[in-house]
C-alpha positions in Angstrom: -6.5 -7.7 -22.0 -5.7 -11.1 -23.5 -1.7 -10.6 -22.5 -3.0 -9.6 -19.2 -5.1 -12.1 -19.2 -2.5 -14.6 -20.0 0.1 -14.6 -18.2 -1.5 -12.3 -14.6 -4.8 -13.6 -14.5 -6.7 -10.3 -14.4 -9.9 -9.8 -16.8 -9.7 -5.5 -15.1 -7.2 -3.2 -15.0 -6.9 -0.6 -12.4 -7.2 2.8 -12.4 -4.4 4.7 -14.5 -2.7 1.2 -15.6 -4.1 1.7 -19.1 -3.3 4.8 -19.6 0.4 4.2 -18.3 0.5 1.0 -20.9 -0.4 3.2 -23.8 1.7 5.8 -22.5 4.8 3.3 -23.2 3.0 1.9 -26.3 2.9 4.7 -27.7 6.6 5.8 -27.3 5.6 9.1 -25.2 7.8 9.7 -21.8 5.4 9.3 -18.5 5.6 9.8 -14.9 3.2 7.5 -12.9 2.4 7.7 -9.1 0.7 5.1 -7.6 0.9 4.0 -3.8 1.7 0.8 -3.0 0.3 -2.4 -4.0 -1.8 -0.1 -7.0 -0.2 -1.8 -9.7 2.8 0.3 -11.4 4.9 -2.8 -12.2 2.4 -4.0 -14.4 2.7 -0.4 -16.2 5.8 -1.6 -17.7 5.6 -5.0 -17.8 2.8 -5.2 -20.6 4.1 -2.6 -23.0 7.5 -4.9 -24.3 6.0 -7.7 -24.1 2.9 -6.4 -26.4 5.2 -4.7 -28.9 7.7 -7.6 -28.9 10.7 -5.7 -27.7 13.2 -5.0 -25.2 12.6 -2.4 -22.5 15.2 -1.4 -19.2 14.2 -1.8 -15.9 16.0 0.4 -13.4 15.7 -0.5 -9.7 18.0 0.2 -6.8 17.9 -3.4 -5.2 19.3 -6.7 -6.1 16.9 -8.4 -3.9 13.9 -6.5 -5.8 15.2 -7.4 -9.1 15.8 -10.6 -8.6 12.2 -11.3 -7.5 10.2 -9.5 -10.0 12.8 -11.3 -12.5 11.6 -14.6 -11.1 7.8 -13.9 -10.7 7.5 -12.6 -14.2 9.3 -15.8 -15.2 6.8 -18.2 -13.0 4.3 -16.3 -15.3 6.0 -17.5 -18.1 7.2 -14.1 -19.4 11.0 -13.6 -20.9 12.7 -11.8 -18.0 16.3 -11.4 -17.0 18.9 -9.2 -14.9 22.2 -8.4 -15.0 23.6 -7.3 -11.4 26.8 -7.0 -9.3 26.1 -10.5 -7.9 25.9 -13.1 -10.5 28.7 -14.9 -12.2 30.3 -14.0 -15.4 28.2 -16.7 -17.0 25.4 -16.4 -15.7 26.1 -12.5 -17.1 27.2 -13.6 -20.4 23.9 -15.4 -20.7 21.6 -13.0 -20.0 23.6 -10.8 -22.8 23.1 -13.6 -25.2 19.4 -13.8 -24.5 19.2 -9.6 -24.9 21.0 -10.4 -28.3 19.0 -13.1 -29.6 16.0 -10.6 -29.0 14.4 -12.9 -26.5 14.4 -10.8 -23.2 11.4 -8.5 -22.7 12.2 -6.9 -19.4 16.0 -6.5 -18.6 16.3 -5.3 -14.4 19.5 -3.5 -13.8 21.2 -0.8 -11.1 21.7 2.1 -12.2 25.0 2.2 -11.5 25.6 -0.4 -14.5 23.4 1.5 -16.5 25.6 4.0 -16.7 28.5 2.3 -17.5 30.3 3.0 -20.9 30.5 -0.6 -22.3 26.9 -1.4 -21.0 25.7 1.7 -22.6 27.4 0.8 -25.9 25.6 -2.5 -25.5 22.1 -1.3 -25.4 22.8 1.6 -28.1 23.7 -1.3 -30.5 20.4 -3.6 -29.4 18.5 0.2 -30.2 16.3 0.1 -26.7 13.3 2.0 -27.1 12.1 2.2 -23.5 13.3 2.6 -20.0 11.2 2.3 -16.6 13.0 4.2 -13.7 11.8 2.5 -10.8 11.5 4.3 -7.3 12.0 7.5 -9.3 12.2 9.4 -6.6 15.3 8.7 -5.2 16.8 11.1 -7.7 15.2 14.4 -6.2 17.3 16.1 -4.0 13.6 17.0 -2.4 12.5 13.6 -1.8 12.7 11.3 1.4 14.8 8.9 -0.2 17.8 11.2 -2.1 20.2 8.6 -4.5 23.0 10.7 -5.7 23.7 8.0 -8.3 20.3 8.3 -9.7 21.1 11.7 -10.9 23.3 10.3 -13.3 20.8 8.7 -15.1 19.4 12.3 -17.2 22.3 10.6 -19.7 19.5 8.3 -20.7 18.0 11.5 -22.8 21.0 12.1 -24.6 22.1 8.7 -25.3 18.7 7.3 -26.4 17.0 10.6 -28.2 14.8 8.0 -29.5 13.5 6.2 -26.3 10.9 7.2 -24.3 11.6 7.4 -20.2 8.9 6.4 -17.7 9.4 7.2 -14.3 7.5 5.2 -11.5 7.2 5.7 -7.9 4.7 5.4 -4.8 5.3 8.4 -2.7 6.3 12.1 -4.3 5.1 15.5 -3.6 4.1 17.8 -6.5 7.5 19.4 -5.8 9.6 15.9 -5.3 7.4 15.2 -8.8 8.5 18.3 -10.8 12.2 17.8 -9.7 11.5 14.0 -11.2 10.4 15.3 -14.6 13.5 18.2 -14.7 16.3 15.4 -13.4 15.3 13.2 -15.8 14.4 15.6 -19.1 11.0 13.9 -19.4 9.6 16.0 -22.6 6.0 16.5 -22.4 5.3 13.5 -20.3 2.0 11.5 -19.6 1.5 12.6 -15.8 -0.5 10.4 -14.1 -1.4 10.4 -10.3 -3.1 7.6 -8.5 -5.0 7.8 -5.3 -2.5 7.9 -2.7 -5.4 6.4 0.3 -5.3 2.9 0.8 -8.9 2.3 2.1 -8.0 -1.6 3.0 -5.3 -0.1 5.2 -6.3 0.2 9.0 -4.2 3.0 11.0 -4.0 3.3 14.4 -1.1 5.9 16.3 -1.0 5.0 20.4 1.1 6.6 22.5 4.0 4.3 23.7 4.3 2.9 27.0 5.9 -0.3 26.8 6.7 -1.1 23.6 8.0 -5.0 24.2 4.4 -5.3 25.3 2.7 -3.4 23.2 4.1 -5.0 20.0 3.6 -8.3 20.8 -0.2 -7.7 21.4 -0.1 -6.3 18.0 1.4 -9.5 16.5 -0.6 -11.5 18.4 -3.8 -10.2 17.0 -2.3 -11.9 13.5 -1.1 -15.2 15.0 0.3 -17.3 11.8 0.0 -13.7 9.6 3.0 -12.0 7.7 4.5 -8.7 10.3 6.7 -6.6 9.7 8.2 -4.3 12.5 10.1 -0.9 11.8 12.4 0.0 14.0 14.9 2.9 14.3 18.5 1.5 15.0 20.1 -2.0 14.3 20.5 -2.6 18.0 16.5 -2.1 18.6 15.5 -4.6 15.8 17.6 -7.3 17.3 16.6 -6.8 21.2 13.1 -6.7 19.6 13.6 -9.5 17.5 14.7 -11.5 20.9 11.4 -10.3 23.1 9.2 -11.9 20.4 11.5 -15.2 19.9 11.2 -15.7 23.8 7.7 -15.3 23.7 7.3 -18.3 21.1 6.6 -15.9 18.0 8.4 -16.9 14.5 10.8 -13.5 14.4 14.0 -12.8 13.3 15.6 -9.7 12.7 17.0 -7.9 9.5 19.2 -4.5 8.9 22.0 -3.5 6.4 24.6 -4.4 9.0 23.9 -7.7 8.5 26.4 -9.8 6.4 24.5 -10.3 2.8 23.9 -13.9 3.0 22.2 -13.7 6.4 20.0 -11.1 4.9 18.6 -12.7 2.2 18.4 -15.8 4.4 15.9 -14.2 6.7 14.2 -12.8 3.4 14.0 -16.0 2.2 12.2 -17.4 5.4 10.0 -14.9 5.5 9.2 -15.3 1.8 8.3 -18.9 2.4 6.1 -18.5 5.4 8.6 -20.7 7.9 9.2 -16.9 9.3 5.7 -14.7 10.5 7.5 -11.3 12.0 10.7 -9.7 10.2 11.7 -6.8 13.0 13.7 -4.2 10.6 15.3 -1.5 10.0 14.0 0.4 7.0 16.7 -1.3 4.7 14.0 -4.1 4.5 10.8 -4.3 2.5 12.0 -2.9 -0.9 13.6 -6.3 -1.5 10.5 -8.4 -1.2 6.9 -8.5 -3.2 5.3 -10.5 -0.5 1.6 -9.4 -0.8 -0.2 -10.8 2.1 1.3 -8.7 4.9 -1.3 -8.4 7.3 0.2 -5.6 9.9 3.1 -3.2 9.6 4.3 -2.0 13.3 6.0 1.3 14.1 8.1 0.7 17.3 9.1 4.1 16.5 8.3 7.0 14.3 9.5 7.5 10.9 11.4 10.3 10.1 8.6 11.3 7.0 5.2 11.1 6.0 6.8 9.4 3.0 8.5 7.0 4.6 5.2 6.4 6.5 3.3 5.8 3.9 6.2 3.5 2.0 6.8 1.3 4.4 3.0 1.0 5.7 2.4 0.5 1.9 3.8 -2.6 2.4 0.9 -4.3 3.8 -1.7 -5.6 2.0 -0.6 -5.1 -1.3 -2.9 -7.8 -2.4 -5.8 -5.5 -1.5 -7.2 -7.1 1.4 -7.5 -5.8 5.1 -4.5 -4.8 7.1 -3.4 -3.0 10.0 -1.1 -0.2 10.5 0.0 0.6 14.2 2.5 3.4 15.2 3.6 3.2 18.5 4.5 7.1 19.0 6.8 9.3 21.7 8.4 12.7 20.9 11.5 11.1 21.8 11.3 9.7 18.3 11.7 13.1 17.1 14.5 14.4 19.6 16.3 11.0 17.8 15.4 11.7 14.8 16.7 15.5 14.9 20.2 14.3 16.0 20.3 11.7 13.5 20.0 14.3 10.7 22.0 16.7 12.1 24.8 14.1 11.7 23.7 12.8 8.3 23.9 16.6 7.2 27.4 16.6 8.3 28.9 14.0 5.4 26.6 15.6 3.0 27.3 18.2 0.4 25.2 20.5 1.3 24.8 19.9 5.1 22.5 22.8 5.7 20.5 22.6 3.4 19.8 18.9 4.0 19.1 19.2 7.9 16.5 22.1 6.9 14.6 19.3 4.5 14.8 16.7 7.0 13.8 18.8 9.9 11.1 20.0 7.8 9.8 15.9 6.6 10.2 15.4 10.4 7.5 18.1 11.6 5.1 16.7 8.7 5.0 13.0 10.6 5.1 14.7 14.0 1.6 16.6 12.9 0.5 13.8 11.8 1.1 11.3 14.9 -0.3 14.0 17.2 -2.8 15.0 15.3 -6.6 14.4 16.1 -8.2 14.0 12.8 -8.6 11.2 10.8 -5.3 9.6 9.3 -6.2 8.4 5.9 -7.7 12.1 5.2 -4.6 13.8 6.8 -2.3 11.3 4.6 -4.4 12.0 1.5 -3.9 16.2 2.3 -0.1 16.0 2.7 0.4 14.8 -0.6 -1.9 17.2 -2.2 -5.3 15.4 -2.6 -8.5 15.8 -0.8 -10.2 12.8 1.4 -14.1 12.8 -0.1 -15.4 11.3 3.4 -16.4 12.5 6.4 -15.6 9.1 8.6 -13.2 6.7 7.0 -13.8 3.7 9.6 -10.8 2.6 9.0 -8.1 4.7 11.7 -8.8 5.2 15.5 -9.9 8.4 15.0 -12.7 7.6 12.9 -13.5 5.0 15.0 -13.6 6.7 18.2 -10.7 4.3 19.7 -8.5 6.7 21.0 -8.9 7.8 24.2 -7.9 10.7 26.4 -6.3 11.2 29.7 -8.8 12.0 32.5 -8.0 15.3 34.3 -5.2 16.0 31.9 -4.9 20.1 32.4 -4.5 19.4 36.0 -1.8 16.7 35.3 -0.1 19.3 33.3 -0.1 21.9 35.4 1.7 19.3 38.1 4.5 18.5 35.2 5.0 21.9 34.1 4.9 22.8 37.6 7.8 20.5 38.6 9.8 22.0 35.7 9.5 25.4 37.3 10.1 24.4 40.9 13.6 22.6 39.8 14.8 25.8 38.1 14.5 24.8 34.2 17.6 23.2 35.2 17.1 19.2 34.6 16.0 17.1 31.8 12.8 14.7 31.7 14.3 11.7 34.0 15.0 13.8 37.1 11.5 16.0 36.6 9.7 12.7 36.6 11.9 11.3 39.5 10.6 14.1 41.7 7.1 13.8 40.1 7.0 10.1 41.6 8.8 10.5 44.9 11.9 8.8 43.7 15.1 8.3 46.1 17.7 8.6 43.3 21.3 10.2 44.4 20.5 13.8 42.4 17.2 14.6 43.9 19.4 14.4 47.3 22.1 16.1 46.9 19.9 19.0 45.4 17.4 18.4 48.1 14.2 18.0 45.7 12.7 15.7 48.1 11.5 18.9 49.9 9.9 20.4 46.3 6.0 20.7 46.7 6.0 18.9 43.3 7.5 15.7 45.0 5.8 12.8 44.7 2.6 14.3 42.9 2.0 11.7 40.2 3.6 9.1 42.0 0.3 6.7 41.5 1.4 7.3 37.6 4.1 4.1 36.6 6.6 6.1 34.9 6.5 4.8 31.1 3.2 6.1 31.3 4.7 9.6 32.8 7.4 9.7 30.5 5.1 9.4 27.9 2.6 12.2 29.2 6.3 14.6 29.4 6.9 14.3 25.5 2.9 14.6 24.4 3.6 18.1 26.2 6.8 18.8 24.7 4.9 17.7 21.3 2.4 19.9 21.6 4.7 22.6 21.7 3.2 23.1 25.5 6.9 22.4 27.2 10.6 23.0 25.3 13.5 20.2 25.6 16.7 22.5 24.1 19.5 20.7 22.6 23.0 19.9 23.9 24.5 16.9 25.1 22.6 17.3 28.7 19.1 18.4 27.5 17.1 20.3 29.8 12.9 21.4 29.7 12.0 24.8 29.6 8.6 26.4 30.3 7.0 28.9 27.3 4.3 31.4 26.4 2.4 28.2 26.1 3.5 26.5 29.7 2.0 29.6 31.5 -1.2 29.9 30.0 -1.5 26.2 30.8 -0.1 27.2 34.7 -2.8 29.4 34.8 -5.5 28.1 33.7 -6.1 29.5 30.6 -5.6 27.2 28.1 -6.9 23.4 28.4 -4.6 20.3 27.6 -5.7 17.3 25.9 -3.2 14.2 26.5 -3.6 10.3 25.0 -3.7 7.1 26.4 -3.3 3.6 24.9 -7.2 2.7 24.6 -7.9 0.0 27.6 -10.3 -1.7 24.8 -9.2 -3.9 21.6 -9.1 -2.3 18.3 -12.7 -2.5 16.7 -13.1 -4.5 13.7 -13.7 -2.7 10.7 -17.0 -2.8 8.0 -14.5 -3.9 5.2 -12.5 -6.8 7.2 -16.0 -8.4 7.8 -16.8 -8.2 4.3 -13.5 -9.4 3.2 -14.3 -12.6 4.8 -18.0 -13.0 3.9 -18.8 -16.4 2.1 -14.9 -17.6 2.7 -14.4 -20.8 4.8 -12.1 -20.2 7.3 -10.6 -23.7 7.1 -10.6 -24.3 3.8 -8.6 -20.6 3.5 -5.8 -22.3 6.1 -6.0 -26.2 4.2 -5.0 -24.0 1.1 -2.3 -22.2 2.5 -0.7 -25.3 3.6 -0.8 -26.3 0.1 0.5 -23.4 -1.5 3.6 -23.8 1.3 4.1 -27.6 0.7 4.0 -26.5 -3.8 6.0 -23.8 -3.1 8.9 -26.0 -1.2 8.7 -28.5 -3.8 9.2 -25.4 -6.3 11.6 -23.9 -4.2 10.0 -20.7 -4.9 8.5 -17.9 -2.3 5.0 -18.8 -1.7 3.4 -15.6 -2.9 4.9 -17.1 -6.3 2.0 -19.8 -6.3 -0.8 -18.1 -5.6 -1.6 -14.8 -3.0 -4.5 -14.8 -0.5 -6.6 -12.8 -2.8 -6.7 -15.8 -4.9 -6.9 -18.5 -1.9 -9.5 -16.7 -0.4 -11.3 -16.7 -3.9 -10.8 -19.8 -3.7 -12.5 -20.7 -0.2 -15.1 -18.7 -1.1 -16.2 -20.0 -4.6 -14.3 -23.7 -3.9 -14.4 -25.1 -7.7 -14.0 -28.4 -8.7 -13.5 -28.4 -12.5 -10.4 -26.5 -14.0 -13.1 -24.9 -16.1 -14.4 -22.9 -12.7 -10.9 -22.5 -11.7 -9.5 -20.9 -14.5 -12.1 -18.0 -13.7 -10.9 -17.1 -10.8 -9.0 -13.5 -10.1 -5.6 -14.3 -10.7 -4.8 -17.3 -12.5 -3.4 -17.3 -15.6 -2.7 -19.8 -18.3 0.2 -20.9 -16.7 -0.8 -21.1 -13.3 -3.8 -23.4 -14.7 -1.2 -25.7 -16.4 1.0 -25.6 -13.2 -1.6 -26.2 -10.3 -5.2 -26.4 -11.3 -5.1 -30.4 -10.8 -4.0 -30.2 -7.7 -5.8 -27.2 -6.3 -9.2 -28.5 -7.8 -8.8 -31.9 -6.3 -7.9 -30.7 -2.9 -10.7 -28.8 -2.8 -13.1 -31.5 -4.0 -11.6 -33.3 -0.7 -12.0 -31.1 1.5 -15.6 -30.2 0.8 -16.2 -34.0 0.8 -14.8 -34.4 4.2 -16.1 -31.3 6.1 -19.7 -31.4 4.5 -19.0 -28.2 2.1 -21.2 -27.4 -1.0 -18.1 -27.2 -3.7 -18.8 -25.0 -6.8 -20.9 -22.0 -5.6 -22.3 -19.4 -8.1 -22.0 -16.7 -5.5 -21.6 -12.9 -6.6 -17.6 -13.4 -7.3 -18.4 -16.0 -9.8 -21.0 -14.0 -11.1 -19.2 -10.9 -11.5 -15.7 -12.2 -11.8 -14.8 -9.1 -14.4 -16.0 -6.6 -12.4 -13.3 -4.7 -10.4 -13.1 -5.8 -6.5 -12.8 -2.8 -5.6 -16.2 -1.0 -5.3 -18.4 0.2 -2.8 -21.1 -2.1 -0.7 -24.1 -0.6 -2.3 -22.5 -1.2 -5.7 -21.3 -4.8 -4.8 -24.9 -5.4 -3.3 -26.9 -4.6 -6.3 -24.2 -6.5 -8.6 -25.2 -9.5 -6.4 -28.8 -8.9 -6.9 -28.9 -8.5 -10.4 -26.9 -11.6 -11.0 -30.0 -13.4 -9.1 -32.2 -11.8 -11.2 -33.7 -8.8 -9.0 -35.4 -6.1 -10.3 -34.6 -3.1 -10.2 -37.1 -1.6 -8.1 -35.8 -4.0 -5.9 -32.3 -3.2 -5.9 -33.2 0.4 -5.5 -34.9 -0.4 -2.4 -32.2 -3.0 -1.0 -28.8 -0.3 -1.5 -31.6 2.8 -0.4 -30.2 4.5 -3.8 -31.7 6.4 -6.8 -33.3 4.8 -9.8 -30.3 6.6 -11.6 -27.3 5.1 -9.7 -28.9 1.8 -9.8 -29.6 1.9 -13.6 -25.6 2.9 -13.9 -24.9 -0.4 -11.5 -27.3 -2.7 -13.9 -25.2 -1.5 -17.3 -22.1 -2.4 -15.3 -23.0 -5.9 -14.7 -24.6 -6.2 -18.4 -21.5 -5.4 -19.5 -19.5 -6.8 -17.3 -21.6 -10.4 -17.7 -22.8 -10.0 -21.1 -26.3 -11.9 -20.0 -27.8 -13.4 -23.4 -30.7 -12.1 -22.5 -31.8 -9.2 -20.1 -36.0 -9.8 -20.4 -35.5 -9.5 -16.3 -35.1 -5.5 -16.6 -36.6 -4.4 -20.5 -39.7 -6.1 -21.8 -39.3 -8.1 -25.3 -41.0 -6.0 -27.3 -39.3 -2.8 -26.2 -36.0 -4.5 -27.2 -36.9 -5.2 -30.2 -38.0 -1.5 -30.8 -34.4 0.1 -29.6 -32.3 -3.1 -31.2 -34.3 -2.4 -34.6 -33.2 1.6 -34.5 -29.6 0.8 -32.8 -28.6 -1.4 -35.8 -29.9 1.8 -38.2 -28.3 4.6 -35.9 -25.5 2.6 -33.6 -25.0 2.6 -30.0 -23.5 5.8 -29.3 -24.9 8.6 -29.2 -28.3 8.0 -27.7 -30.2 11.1 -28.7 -31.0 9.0 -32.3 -32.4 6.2 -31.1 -34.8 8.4 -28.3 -36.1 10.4 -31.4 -36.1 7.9 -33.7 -38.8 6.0 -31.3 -40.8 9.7 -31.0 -39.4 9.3 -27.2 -41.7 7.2 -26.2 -39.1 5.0 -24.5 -36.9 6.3 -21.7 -32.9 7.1 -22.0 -32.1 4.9 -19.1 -34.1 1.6 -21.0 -32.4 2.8 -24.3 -29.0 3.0 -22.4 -29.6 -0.9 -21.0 -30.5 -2.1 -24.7 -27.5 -0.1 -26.2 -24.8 -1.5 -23.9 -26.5 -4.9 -24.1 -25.8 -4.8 -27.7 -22.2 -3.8 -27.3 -21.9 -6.6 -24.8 -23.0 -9.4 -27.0 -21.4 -8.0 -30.2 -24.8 -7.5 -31.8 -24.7 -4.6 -33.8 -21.6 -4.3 -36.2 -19.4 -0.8 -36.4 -21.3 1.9 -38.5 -19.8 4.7 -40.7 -22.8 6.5 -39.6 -22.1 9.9 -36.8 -25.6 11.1 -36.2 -26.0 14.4 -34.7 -27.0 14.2 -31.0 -29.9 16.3 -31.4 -31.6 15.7 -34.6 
């Protein structure tokens, strides 16, 4: 942990990163899943730089590479790339640093990887290790197919001696499998993080008007990093437009853009003098800003995996965020002909419409689904969702809301279908349905249907939208052809007559409910000494010329806020700060917040339960958190039981946490003196582990749970040296 330590700032590791470090310590291939924002690059980051080597970094973007190259080097960690983009010296210099033995991490596409003379180069350097990052662009399976990715099962063959570790956020057990075969991964470390995001907020509304719908969204994180997906080029520029003219800091960004306008935007958005980026999904791979506070749908995603990719990208730093996905069928109907012509260039063209029909049905189940997202998320890619009520989606918290009347409303739509013959698409059934006067209900004299005009106290984006929730439900058909028209099914006439109830969605007339977590994200953080900081970490980071995630994220300014030290002693013991970061910025960040507690009346330096427990993981549960808080106040335990309503047993497990965690000098609050002394005396004959010794050794007069206290006390405070001694753990 002291590397970690170092150069990130972290005293904790999260789930699965040690056992992905060791995996590439210890020279054995892996495959590691982990969603977004859980921590993968760190996976291979550590390893080189712990056994003083050289390892290869594949990743599919410049943009990406170039920012990880330059964060790791804020850190103060030997980083370089080699890509398409930079000169010949600038190239020639980063092969001088890989020869002098100075480069840890090297990023490069995989297309150069490949190449002969490259090849040659890292043969002769004897490379040890490669990371493939976003492995799953090389299954055929996956939502995200790279043909050139496939070239790299070379690797195996070419470097018999190096281990491969494959990293990615989002693979089914079949996109995994194909992963391990592709890249002739022998016997590798498998390890499978928990795909939920529980900060993540997710909310699927039908859509009506999305101009208007979006920039409520946006509005609700006035000064907050956006991003908005949209479907085509053309959309993320006309909606790029709408929020410009409504004074919001947007710009747009897709791969039709020339390169240096790209990274432009990129760059503004990195440096917070842009809040909205409206995209295409060419953007958000390219950029490691953390503190993305919503990510908007204006349309649906072709896959679950793209869903939870690009959703991934908000709050990677672990704090709230909100996911909206403004939905229609139409998305779908797009969708379909979009891969129908992607199929056509493609090698295989039936075989790639069937998987991306198939990826397509997934997200469609999922937006018109009725149970609770982050369990339906958690399903689709294999694992099971342990609660009952997430409160953190609209299901869960009972926002969405339903048409009134909606069978009856049905009947009227399907009804029109049927009276016009099956003949016409959507726009002319709802035409009659609102008593338009267009040309074609004339001249076929619909006017005169007994359909016409029934819904005409419905505005029509609302009707359209009603129209496709049918079609989704598979309640109405839409065939294809280049004039689509809707046909009525089994399904239609049991609806017709009355024997099967519909159930349609409306956007909810009331604002999206705060959640339990985004309150306790903020509790003990001042508001405005959060925003003074920000403006800080802007005005360093223009100085620096460096993205302003690069400085510090919110995780760390909020920290901050909440703890507000003064002495770079305090400051250093914050979440995220490393040595280098201290050098670089604790003068400055220490004496601007000595100021501003001095000017707006704050108390500066607060103990609080973050300062307290700054080595236990942030991650944990509220009871858990409570009782951390209370035994760093010195509660007792009965106490604590009765404040988190928990057993003596689970409170017990909490109090060895924070012993060792804290390593307290003394822990007379929870075991008496004398029955320390008892367990100490026997622990430093028998050792710490196992227990069963010590409990007979004292005729079991003292309890396994006190024993367990003193034991991991000891271990905490280095008090009993390593013994040769393996008792048996039952005499």
């Amino acid at each position: 942990m002291q590397a970690v330590r170092r150069y990130w700032g972290f005293n904790t590791l999260r789930p699965l990163q040690e056992q992905a470090i060791l995996a590439g310590l210890e020279g054995r291939d892996s495959l590691v899943v982990m969603p977004t924002g859980g921590g993968k690059s760190l996976c291979y980051q550590v390893p080189p730089l712990l056994a003083g080597r050289t390892d290869i970094v594949v990743s599919p973007l410049i943009a990406l590479m170039k920012d990880q190259r330059d964060a790791l080097q804020r850190c103060g960690y030997p980083a370089a790339t080699m890509h398409s983009n930079m000169t010949s010296e600038e190239l020639r210099a980063s092969e001088a640093q890989l020869a002098a033995g100075t480069v840890r991490l090297l990023f490069v596409a995989p297309e150069r990887l490949v190449m002969p003379r490259f090849l040659g180069m890292l043969e002769r350097l004897d490379i040890r290790a490669f990371a493939i990052d976003e492995a799953h662009c090389i299954s055929h399976w996956g939502h995200d197919f790279r043909p050139e990715y496939r070239h790299l099962a070379i690797l195996k063959r070419r470097f018999p001696r190096a281990s491969l570790h494959a990293y990615t956020a989002t693979a089914t057990q079949r996109v995994r499998q194909d992963i391990v075969e592709q890249l002739r991964l022998a016997d590798p470390t498998i390890l499978i993080g928990t795909f939920d995001r529980p900060n993540l907020v997710y909310r699927v509304i039908p859509r009506v008007d999305v101009y208007a719908q979006t920039l409520e969204t946006v509005r609700r994180h006035a000064r907050q990093a956006v991003i908005v997906y949209c479907i085509s080029r053309r959309d993320t520029e006309a909606m790029a437009e709408w929020l410009v003219q409504n004074k919001i800091r947007a710009a747009h960004y897709h791969a039709g853009m020339e390169s240096d306008d790209r990274r432009r935007t990129q760059d503004a958005f990195a440096e917070e003098k842009l809040d909205v980026i409206v995209a295409t999904v060419a953007f958000g791979m390219g950029i490691d800003r953390g503190d993305v506070r919503s990510v908007i749908h204006a349309a649906m995603p072709k896959s679950l995996e793209h869903y939870q990719q690009e959703t991934g990208r908000a709050g990677r730093d672990g704090l709230e965020a909100e996911c909206v996905l403004f939905y229609s069928a139409a998305d779908a109907i797009k969708w379909e002909s979009l891969i129908d012509k992607g199929a056509e260039n493609a090698a295989e063209p039936a075989e790639v419409s069937k998987a991306g029909r198939r990826l397509l049905r997934q997200m469609q189940a999922y937006a018109g689904t009725g149970v609770c997202r982050h369990r339906a998320i958690s399903e689709h890619f294999g694992q099971s969702y342990p609660r009952d009520n997430c409160g953190a989606c609209d299901i869960c918290l009972d926002e969405a809301e339903t048409v009134a009347d909606a069978t009856i409303i049905a009947q009227k739509i399907l009804s029109c279908v049927a009276r016009v013959e099956e003949r016409f698409g959507a726009g002319h059934v709802i035409d009659v349905l609102r008593g338009g006067k267009t040309e074609m209900i004339q001249r076929w004299g619909h006017e005169r249907l007994s359909t016409y005009g029934l819904l005409k106290e419905i505005d029509r984006k609302s009707l359209t939208n009603l129209v496709y929730q049918l079609i989704d439900q598979g309640l109405l058909d839409r065939n294809d052809g280049d004039l689509p028209t809707l046909k009525l099914n089994d399904a239609s006439w049991q609806v017709l007559r009355g024997k099967r109830q519909v159930r349609l969605m409306k956007p909810a007339t009331a604002g999206p409910k705060r959640t339990k977590a985004e309150a306790e994200s903020w509790e003990g953080v001042d508001s405005g000494l959060f925003e003074s900081l920000r403006g800080l970490r802007r005005d360093l980071a223009e100085k620096d010329r460096v993205p302003v995630y690069f400085i510090f994220g919110d995780v760390t300014l909020r920290e901050l806020a909440r703890i507000r030290p003064t002495t770079l002693t305090r400051f250093a013991s914050i979440r995220g700060i490393g040595q280098t970061k201290l050098a670089d910025y604790g003068k400055t960040f220490t004496e601007h917040i000595r100021s501003y507690c001095k000017a707006h009346g704050l108390e500066a330096d607060q103990a609080g339960s973050d300062e307290a427990l700054r080595r236990i993981p942030r991650r944990v549960t509220a009871a858990k958190r409570t009782a951390l808080v209370l035994f760093a106040h010195g509660a007792s335990i009965e106490d604590v039981m009765k404040a988190i309503d928990r057993a003596r047993s689970t409170t017990m497990q909490y109090l060895v946490e924070y012993i060792a965690a804290e390593c307290p000098q003394r822990i007379d609050r929870w075991v008496a003196p004398e029955t320390y002394k008892l367990v100490a005396g026997a622990a430093r004959r028998l050792g710490t582990t196992p227990l069963r010794p010590i409990f007979d050794a004292l005729d079991g007069r003292i309890p396994y749970d006190t024993i367990r206290l003193v034991a991991r006390h000891l271990d905490a405070v280095g008090a009993v040296e390593p013994t040769d001694k393996s008792p048996s753990s039952g005499r």
